[in-house]
N, C-alpha and C positions, 0 to 999 in steps of 0.2 A: 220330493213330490208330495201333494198334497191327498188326502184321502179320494178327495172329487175326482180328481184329475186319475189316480189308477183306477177307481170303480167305473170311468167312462172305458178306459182302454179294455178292461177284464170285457166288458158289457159289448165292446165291438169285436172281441176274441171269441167271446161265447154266440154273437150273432152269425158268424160266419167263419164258415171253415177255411178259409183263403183270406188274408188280407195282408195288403203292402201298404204301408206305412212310407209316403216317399212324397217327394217335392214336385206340387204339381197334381194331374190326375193319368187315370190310363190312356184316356183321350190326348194329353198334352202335358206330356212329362214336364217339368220346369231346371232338369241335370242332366246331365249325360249318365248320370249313375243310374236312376231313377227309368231313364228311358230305356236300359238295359237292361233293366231289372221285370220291367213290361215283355219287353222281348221276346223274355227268356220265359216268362210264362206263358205269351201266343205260342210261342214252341211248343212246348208242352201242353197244350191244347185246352187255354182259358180263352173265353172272346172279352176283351175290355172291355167289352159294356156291363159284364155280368162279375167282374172283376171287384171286390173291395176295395176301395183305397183310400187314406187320409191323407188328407194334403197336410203336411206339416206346419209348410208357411201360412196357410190361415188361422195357425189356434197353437201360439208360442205355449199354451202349457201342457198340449201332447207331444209339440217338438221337444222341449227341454223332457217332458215326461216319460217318453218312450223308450230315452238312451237312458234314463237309474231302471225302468220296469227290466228295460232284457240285459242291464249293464252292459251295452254296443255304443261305441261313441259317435257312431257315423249314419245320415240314413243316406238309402231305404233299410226297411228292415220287413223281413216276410214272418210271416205266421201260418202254420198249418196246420190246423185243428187245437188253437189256443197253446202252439210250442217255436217258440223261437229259429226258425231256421239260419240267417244270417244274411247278409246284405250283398250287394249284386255281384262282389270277386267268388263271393264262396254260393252262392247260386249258380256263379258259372263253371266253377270245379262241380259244382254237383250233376251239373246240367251234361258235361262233359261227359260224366261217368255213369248216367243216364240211371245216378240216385233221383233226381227230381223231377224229373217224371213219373217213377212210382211213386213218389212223395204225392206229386197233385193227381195222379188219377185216381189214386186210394181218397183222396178230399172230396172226389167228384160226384 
């Protein structure tokens, strides 16, 4: 990954305490991954409009960039407060155990 490409990711880690990195937006997921991963945040009580998100497929060098910055081969991939949380299996074990929700209302 190139210098540009992690100083844009750190710059939208440090702009926002919540951000999901995923295919598509919060409005109109473009995965079923992705749209669970929205989900599972309305849950835990984010509205998507006030949501983060980068669409991956518009800017191939945050998609290739995202999976060396958090070494995750897969997206989505969440952030909370500039720390790697994990993508929507392990959002929903956490979501399950009602880790992720203190996770985002501690962000909120």
């Amino acid at each position: 990954m190139d210098q540009d490409t992690r100083q844009r990711i750190d710059d939208l880690l440090k702009r926002h305490d919540i951000v999901l990195f995923m295919k598509g937006n919060a409005n109109f997921p473009m995965c079923g991954f992705s749209g669970r991963a929205v989900q599972l945040l309305k849950a835990c009580g984010i509205e998507p409009r006030t949501l983060a998100t980068v669409n991956v497929l518009q800017d191939d060098a945050i998609r290739q960039g995202i999976k060396e910055y958090s070494n995750w081969p897969t997206i989505p991939q969440l952030y909370i407060k500039g720390e790697f949380i994990g993508g929507s299996d392990i959002m929903m074990e956490m979501y399950e155990s009602g880790e992720l929700q203190q996770l985002v209302s501690s962000a909120l």
